[in-house]
Backbone as XML, in Angstrom:
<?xml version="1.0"?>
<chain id="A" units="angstrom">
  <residue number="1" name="UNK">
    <atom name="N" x="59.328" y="85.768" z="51.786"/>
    <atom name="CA" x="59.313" y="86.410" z="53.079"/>
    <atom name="C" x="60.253" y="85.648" z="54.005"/>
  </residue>
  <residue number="2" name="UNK">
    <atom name="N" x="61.243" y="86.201" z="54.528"/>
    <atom name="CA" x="62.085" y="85.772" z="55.782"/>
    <atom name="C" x="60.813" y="85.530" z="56.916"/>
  </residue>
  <residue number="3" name="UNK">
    <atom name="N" x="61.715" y="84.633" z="57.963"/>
    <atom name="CA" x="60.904" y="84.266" z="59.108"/>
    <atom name="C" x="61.238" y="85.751" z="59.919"/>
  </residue>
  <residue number="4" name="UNK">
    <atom name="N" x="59.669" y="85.944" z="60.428"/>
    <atom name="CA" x="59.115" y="87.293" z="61.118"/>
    <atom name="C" x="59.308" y="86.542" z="62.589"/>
  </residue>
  <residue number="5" name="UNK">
    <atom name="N" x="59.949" y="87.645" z="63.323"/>
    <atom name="CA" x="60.411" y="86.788" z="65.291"/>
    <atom name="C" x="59.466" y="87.754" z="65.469"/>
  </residue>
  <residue number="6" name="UNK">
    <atom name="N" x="58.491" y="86.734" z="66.513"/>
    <atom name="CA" x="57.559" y="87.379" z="67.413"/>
    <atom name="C" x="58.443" y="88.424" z="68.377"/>
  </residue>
  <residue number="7" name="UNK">
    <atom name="N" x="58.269" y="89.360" z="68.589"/>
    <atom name="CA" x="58.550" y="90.446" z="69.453"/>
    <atom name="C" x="59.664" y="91.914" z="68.672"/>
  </residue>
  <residue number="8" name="UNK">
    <atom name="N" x="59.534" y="91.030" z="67.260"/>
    <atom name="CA" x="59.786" y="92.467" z="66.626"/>
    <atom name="C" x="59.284" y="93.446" z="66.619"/>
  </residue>
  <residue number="9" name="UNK">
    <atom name="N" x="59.814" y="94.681" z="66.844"/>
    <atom name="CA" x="59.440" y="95.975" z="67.245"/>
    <atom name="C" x="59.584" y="97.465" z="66.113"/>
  </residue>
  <residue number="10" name="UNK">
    <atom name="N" x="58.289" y="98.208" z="65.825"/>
    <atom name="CA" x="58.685" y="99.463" z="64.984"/>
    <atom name="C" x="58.017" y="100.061" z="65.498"/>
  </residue>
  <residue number="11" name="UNK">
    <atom name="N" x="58.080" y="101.117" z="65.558"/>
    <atom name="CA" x="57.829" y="103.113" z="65.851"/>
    <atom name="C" x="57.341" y="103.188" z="64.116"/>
  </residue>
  <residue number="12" name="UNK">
    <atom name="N" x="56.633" y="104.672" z="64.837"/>
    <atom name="CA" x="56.894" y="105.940" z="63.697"/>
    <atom name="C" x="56.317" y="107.083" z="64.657"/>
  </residue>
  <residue number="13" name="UNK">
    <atom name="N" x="56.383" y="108.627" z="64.393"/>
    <atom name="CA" x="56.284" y="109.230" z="64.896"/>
    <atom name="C" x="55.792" y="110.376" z="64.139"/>
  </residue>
  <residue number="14" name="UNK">
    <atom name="N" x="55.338" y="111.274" z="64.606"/>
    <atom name="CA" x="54.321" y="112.372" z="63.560"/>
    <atom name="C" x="54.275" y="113.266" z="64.775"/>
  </residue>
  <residue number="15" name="UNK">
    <atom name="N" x="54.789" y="114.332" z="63.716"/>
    <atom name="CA" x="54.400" y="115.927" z="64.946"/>
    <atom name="C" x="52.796" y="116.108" z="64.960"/>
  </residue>
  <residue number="16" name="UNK">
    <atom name="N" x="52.744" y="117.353" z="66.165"/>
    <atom name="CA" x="51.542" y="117.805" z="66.198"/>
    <atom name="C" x="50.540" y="118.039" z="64.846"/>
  </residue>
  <residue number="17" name="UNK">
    <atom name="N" x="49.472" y="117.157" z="64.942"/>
    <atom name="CA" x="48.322" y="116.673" z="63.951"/>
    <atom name="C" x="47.110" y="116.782" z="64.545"/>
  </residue>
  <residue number="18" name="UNK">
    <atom name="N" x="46.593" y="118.021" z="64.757"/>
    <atom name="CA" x="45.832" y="117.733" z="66.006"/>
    <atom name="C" x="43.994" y="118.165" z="65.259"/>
  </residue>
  <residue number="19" name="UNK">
    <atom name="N" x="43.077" y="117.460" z="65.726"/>
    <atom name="CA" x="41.867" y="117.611" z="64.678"/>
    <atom name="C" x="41.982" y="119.276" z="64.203"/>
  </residue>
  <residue number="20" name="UNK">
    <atom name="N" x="41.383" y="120.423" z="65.464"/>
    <atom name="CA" x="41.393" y="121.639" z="65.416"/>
    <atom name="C" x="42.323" y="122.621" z="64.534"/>
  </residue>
  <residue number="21" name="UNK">
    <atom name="N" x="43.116" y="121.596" z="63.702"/>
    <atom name="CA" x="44.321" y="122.209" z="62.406"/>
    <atom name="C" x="43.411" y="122.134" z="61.115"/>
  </residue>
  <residue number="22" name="UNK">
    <atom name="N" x="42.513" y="121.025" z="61.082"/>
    <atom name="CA" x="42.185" y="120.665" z="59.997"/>
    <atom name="C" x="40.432" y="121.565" z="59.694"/>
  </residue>
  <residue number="23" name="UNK">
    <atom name="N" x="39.881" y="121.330" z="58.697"/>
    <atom name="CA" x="38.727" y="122.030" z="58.398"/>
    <atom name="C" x="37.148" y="121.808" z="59.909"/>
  </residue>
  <residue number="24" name="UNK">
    <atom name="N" x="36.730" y="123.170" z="59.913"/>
    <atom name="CA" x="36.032" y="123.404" z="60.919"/>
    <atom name="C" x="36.568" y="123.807" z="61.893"/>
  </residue>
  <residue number="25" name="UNK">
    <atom name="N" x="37.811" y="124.186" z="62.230"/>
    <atom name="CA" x="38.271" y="124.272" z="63.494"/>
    <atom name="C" x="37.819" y="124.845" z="64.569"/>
  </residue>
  <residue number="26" name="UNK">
    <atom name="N" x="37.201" y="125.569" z="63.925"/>
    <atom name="CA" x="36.271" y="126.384" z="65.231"/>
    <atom name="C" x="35.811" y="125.341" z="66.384"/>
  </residue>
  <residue number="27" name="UNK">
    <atom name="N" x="35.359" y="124.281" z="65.640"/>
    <atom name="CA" x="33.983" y="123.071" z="65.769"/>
    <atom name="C" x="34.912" y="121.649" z="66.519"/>
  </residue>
  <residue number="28" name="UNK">
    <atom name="N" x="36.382" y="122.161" z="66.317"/>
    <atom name="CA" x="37.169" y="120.832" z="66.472"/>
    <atom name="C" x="37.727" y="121.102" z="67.434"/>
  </residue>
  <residue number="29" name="UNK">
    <atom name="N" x="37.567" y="120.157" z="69.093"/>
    <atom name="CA" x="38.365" y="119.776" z="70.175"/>
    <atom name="C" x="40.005" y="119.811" z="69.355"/>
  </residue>
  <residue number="30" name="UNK">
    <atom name="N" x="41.043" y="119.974" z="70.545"/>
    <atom name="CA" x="42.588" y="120.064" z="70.087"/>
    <atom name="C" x="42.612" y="117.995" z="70.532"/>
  </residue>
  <residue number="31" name="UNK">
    <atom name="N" x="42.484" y="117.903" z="69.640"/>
    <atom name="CA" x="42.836" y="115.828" z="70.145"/>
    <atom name="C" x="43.796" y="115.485" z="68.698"/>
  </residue>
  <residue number="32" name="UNK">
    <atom name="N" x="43.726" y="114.216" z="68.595"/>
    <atom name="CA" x="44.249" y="113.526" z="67.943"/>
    <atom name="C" x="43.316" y="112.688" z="67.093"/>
  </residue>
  <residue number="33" name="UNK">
    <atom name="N" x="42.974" y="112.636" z="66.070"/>
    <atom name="CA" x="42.089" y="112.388" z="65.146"/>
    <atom name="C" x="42.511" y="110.850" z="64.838"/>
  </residue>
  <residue number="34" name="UNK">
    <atom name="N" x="41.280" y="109.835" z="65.084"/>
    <atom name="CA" x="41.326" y="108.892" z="65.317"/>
    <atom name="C" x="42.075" y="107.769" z="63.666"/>
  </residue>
  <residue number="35" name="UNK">
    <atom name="N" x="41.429" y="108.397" z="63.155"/>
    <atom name="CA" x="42.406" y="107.966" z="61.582"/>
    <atom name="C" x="43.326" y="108.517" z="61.627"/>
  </residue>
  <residue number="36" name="UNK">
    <atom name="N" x="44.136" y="109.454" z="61.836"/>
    <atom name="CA" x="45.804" y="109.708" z="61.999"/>
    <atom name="C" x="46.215" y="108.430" z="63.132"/>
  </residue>
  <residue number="37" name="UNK">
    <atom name="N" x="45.666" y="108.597" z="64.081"/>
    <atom name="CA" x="46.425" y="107.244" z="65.079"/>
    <atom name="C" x="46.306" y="106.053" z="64.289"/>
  </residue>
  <residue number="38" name="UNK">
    <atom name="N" x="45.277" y="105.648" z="63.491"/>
    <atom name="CA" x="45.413" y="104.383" z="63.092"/>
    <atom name="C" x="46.758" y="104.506" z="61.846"/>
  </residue>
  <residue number="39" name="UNK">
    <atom name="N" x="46.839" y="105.242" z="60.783"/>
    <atom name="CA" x="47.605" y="105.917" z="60.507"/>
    <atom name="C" x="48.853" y="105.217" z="60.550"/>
  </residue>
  <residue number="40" name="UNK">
    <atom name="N" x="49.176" y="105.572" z="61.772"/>
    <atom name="CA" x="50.617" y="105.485" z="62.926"/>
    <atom name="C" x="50.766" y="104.517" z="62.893"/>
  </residue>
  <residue number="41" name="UNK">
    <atom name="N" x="50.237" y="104.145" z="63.470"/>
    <atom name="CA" x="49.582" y="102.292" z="63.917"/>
    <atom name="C" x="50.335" y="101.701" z="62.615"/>
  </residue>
  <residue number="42" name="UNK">
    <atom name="N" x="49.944" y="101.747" z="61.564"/>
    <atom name="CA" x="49.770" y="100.909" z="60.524"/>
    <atom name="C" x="51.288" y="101.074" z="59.763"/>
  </residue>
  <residue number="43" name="UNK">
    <atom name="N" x="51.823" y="102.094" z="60.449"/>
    <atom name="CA" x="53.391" y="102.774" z="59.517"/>
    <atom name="C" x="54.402" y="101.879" z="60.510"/>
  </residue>
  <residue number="44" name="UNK">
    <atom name="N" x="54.064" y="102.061" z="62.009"/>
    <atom name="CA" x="54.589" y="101.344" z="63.393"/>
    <atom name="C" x="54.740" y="99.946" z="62.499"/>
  </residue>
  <residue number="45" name="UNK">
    <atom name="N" x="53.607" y="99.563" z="62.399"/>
    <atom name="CA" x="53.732" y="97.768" z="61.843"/>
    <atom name="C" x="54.468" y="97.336" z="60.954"/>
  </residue>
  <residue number="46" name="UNK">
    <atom name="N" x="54.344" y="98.153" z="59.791"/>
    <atom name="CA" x="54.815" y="98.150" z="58.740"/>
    <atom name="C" x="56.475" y="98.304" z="58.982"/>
  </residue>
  <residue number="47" name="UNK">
    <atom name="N" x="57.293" y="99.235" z="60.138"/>
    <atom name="CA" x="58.349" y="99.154" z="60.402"/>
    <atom name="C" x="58.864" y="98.176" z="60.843"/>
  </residue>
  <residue number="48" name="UNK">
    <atom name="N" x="58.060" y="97.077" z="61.511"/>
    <atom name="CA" x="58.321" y="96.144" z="62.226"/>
    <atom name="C" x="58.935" y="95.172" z="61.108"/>
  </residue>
  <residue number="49" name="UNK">
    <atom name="N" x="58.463" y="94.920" z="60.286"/>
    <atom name="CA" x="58.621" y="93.976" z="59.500"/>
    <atom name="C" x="58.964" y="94.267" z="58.000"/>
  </residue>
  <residue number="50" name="UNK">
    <atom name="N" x="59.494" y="95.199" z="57.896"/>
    <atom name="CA" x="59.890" y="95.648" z="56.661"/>
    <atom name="C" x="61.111" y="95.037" z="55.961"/>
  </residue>
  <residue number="51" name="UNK">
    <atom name="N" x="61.750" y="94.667" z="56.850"/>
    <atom name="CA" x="63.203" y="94.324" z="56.523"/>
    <atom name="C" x="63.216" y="92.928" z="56.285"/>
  </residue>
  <residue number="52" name="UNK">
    <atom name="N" x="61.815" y="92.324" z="56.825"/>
    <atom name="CA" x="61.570" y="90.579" z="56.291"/>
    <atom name="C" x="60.865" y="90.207" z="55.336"/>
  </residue>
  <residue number="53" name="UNK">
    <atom name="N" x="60.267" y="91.559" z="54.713"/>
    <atom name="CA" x="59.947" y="91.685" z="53.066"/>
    <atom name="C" x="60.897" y="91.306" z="51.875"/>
  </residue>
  <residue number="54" name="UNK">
    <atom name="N" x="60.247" y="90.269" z="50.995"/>
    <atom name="CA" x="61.388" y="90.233" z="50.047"/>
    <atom name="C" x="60.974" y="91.157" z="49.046"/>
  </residue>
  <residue number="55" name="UNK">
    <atom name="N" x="61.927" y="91.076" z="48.010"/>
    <atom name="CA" x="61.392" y="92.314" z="46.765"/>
    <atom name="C" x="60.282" y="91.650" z="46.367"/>
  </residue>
  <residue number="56" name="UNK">
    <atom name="N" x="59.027" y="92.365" z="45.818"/>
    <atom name="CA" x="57.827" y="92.280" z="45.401"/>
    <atom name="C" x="56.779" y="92.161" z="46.413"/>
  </residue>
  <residue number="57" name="UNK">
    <atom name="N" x="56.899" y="91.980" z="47.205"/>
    <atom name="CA" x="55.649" y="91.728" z="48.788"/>
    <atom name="C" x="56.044" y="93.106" z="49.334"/>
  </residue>
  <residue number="58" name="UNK">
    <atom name="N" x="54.464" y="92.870" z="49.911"/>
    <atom name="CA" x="53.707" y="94.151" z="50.394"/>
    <atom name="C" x="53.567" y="93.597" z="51.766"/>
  </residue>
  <residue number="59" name="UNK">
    <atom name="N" x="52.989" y="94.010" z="52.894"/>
    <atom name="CA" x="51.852" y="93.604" z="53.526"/>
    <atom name="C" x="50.977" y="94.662" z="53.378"/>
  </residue>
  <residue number="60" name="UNK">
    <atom name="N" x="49.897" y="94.108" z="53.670"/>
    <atom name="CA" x="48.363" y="95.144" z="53.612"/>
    <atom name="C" x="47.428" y="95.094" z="54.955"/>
  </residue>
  <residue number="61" name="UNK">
    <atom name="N" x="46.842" y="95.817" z="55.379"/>
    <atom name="CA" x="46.410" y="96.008" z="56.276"/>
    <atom name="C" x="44.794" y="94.700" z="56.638"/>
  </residue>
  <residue number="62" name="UNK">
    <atom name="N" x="44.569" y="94.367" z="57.092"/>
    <atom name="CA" x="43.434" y="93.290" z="57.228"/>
    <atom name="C" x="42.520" y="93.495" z="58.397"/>
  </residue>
  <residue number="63" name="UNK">
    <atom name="N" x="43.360" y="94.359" z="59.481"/>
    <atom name="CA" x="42.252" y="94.617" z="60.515"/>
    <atom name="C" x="42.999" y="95.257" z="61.857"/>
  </residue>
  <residue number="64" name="UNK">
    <atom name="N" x="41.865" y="96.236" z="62.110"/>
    <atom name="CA" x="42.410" y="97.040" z="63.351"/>
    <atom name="C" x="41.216" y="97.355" z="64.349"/>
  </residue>
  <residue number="65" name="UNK">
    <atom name="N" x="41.855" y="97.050" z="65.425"/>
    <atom name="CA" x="41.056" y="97.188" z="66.789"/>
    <atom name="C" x="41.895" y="98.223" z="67.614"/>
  </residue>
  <residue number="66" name="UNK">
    <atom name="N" x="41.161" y="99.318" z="67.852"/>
    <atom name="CA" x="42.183" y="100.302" z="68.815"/>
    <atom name="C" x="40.566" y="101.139" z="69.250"/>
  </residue>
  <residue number="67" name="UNK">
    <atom name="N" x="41.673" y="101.179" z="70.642"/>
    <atom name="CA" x="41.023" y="102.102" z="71.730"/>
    <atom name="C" x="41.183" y="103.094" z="71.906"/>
  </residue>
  <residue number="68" name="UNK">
    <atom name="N" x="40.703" y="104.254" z="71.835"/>
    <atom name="CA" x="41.368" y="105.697" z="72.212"/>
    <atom name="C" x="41.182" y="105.605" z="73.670"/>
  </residue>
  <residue number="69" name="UNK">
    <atom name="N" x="42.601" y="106.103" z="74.506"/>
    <atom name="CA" x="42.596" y="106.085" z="75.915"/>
    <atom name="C" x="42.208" y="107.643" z="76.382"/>
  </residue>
  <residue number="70" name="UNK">
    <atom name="N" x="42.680" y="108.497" z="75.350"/>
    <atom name="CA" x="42.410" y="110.171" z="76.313"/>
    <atom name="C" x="43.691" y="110.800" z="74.830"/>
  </residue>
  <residue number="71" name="UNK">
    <atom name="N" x="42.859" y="110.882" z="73.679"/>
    <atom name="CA" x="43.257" y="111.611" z="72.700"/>
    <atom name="C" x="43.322" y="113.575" z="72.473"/>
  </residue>
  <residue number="72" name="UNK">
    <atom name="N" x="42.695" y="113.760" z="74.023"/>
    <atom name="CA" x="42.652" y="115.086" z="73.894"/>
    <atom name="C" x="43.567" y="115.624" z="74.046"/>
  </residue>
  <residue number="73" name="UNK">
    <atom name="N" x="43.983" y="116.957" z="74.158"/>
    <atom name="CA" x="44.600" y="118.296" z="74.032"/>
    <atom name="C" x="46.272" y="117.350" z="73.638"/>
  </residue>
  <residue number="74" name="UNK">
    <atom name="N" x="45.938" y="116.324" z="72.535"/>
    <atom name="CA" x="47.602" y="115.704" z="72.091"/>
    <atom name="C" x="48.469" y="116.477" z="71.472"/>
  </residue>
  <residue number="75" name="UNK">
    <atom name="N" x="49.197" y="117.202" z="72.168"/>
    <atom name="CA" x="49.900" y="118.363" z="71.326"/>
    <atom name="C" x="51.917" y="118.436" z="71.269"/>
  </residue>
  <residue number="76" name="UNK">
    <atom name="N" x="51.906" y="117.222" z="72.032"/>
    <atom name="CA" x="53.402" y="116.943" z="71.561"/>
    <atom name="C" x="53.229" y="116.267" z="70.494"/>
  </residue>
  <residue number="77" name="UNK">
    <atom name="N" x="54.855" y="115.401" z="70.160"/>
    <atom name="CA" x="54.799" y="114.816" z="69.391"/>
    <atom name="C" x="54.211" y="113.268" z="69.566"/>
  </residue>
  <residue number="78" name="UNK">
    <atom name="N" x="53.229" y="113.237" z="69.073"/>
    <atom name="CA" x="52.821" y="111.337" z="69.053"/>
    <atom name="C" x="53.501" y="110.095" z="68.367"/>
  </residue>
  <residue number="79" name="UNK">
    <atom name="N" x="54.365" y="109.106" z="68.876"/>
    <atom name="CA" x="54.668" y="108.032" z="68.929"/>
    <atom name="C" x="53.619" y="107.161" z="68.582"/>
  </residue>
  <residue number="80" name="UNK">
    <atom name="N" x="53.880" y="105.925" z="67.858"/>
    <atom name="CA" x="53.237" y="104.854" z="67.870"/>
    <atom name="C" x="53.891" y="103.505" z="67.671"/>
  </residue>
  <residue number="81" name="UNK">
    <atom name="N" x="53.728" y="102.603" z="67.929"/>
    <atom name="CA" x="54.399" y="101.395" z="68.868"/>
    <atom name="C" x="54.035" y="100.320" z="68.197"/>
  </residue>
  <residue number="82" name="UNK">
    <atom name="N" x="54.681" y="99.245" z="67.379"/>
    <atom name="CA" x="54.259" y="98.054" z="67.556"/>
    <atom name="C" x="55.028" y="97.014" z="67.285"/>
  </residue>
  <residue number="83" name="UNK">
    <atom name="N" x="54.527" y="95.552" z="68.034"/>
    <atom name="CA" x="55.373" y="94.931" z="68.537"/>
    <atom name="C" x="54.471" y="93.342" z="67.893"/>
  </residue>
  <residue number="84" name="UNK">
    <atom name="N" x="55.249" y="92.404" z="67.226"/>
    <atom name="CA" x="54.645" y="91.207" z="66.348"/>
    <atom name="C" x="54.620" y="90.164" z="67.529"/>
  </residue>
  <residue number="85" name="UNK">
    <atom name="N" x="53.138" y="89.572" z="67.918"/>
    <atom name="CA" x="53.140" y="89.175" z="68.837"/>
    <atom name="C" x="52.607" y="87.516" z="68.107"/>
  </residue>
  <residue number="86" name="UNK">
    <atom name="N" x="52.335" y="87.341" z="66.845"/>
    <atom name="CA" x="51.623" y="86.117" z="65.836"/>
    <atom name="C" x="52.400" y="86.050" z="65.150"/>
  </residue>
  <residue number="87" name="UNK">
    <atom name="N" x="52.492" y="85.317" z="64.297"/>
    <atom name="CA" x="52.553" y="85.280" z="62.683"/>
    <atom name="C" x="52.455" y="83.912" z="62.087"/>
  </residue>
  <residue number="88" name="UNK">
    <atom name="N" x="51.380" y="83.542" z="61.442"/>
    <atom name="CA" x="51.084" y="82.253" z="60.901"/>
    <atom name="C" x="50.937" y="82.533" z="59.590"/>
  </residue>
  <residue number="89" name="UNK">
    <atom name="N" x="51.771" y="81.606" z="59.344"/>
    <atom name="CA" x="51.983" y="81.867" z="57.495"/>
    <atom name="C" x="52.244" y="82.810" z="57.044"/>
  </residue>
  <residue number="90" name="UNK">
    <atom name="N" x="51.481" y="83.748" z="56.543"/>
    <atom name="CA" x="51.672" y="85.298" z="55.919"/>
    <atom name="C" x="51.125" y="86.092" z="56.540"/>
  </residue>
  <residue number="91" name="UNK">
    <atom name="N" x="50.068" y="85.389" z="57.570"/>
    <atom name="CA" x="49.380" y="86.318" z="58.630"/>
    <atom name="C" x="49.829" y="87.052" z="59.859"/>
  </residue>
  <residue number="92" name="UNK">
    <atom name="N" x="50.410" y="88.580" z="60.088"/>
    <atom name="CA" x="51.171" y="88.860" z="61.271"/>
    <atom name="C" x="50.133" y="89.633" z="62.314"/>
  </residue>
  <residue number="93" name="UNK">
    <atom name="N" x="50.029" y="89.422" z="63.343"/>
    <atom name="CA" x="49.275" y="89.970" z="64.773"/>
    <atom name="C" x="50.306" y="90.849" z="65.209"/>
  </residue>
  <residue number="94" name="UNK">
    <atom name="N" x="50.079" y="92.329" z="65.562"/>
    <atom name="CA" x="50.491" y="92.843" z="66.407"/>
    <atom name="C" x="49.686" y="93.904" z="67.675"/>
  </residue>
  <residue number="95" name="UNK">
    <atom name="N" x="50.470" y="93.974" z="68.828"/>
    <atom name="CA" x="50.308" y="94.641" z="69.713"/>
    <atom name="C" x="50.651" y="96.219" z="69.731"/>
  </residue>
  <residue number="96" name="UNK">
    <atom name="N" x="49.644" y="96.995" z="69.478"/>
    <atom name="CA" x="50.340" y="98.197" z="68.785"/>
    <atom name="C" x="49.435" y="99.251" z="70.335"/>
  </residue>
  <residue number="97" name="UNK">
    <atom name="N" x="50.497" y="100.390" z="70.280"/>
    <atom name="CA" x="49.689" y="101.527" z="71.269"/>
    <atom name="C" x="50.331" y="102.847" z="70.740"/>
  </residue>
  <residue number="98" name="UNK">
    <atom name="N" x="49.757" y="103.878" z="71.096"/>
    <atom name="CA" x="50.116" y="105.531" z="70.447"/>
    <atom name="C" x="50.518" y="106.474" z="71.795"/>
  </residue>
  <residue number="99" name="UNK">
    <atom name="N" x="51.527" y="107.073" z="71.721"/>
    <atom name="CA" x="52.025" y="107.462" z="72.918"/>
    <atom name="C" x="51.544" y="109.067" z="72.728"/>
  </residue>
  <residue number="100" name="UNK">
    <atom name="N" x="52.010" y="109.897" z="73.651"/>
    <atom name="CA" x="52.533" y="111.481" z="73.548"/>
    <atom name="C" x="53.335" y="111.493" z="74.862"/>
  </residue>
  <residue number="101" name="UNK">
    <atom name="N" x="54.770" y="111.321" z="74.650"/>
    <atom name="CA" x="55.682" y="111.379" z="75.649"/>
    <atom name="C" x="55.399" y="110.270" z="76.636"/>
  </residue>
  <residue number="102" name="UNK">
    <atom name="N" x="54.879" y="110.398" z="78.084"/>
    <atom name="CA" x="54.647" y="108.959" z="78.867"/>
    <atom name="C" x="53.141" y="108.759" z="78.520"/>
  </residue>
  <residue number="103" name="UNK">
    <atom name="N" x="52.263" y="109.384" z="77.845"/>
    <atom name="CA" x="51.366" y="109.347" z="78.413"/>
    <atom name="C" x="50.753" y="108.178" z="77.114"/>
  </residue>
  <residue number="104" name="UNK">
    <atom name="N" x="50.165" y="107.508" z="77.629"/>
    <atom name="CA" x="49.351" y="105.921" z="76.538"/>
    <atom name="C" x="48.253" y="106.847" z="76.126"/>
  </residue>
  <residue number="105" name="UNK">
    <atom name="N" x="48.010" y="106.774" z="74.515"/>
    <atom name="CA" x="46.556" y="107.551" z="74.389"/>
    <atom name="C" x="45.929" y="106.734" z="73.636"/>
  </residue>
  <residue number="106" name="UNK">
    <atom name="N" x="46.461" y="105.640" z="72.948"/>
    <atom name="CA" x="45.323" y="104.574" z="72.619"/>
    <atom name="C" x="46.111" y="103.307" z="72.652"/>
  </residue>
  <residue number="107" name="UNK">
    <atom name="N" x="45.398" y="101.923" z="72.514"/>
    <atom name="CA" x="46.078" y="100.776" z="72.477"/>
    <atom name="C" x="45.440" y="99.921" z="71.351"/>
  </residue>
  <residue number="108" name="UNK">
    <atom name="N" x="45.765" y="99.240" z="71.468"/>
    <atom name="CA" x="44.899" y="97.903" z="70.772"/>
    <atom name="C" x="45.549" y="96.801" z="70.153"/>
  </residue>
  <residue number="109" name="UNK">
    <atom name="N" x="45.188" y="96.277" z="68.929"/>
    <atom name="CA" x="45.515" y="94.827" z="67.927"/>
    <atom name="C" x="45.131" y="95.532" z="66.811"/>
  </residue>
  <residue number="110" name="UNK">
    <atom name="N" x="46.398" y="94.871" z="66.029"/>
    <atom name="CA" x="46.405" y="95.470" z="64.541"/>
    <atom name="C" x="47.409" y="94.174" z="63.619"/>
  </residue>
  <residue number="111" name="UNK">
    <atom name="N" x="46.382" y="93.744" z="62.854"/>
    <atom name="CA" x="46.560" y="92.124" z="61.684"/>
    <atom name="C" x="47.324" y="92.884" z="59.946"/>
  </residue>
  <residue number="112" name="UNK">
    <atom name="N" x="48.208" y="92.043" z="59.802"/>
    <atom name="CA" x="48.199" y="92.236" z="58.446"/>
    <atom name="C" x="49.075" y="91.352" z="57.573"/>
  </residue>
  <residue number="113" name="UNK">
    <atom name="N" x="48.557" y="90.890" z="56.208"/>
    <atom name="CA" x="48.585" y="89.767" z="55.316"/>
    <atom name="C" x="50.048" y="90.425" z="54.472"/>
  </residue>
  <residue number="114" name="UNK">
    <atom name="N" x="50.620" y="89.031" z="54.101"/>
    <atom name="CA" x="52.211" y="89.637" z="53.319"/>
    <atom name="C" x="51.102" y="89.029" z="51.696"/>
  </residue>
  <residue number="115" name="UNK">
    <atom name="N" x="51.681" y="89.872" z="51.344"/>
    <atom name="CA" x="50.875" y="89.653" z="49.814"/>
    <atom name="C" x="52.178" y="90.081" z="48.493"/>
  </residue>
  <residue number="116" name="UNK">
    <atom name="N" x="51.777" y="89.764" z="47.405"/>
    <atom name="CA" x="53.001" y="89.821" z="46.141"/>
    <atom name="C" x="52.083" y="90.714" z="45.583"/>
  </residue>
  <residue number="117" name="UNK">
    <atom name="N" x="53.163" y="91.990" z="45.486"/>
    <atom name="CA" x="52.864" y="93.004" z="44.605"/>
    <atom name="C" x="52.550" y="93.372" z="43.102"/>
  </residue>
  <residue number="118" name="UNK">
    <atom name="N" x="53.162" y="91.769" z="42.535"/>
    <atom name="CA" x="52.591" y="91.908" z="41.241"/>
    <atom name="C" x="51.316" y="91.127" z="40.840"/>
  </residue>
  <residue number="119" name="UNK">
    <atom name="N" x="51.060" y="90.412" z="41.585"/>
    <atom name="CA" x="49.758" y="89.227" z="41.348"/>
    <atom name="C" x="48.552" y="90.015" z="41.783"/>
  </residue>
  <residue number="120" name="UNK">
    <atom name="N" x="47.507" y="89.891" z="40.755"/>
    <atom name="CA" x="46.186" y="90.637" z="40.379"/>
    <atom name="C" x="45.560" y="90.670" z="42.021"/>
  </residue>
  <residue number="121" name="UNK">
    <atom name="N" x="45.133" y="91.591" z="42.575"/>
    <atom name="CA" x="43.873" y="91.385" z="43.413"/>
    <atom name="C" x="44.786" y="91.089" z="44.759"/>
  </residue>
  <residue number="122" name="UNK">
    <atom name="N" x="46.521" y="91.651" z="44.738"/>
    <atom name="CA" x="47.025" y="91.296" z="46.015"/>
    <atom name="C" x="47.029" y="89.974" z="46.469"/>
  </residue>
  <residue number="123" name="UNK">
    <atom name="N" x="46.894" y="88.939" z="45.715"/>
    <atom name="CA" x="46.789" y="87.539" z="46.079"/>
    <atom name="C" x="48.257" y="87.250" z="47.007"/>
  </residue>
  <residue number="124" name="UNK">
    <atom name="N" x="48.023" y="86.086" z="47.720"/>
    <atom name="CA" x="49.450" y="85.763" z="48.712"/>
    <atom name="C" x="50.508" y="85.583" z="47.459"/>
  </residue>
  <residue number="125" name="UNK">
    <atom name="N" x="51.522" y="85.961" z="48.079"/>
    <atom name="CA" x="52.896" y="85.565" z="47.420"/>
    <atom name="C" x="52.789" y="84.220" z="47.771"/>
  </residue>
</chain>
């Protein structure tokens, strides 16, 4: 793994995904379905630091804290944001949030471990 600079930054972005598409709709508010944002979140991170992956390492996800700010009627396209604010050893912290145009619809902290893709059980590279 190359050295990860705190304040590296990735996106990803996903059209309209909105619960009321998916089964029940009748039953389903038009929002943004809280596992698609994490989702985001986790693709955002993963952009951040992709390019300081060497061949065979992964990172994997280890932990997420997010807030939904006002996930309803999300019907543009949703953005998601994150920005490496840690990284100790193989361990990276980021500051991640989910947009729809200006508007913030969730925030939070989102962790994840660089691990070697061929060693049993995801063990650290």
């Amino acid at each position: 793994m190359k050295p990860i600079p705190v304040g590296a930054k990735g996106s990803f972005s996903q059209p309209e995904q909105l619960a009321n598409r998916f089964e029940h709709a009748a039953t389903q508010p038009a929002l943004l379905p809280i596992g698609l944002m994490v989702l985001m979140i986790e693709n955002a991170a993963l952009n951040a630091i992709k390019a300081y992956l060497d061949p065979g390492e992964r990172a994997v996800s280890t932990a997420v804290d997010i807030r939904c700010l006002n996930t309803e009627a999300a019907a543009c396209r949703v953005t998601a944001e994150a920005m490496v604010t840690k990284v100790i050893g193989r361990r990276i912290e980021f500051m991640v949030q989910a947009n729809e145009g200006a508007r913030e619809i969730g925030v939070g902290t989102h962790e994840r471990v660089v691990v070697n893709k061929a060693k049993p059980d995801g063990e650290p590279a």
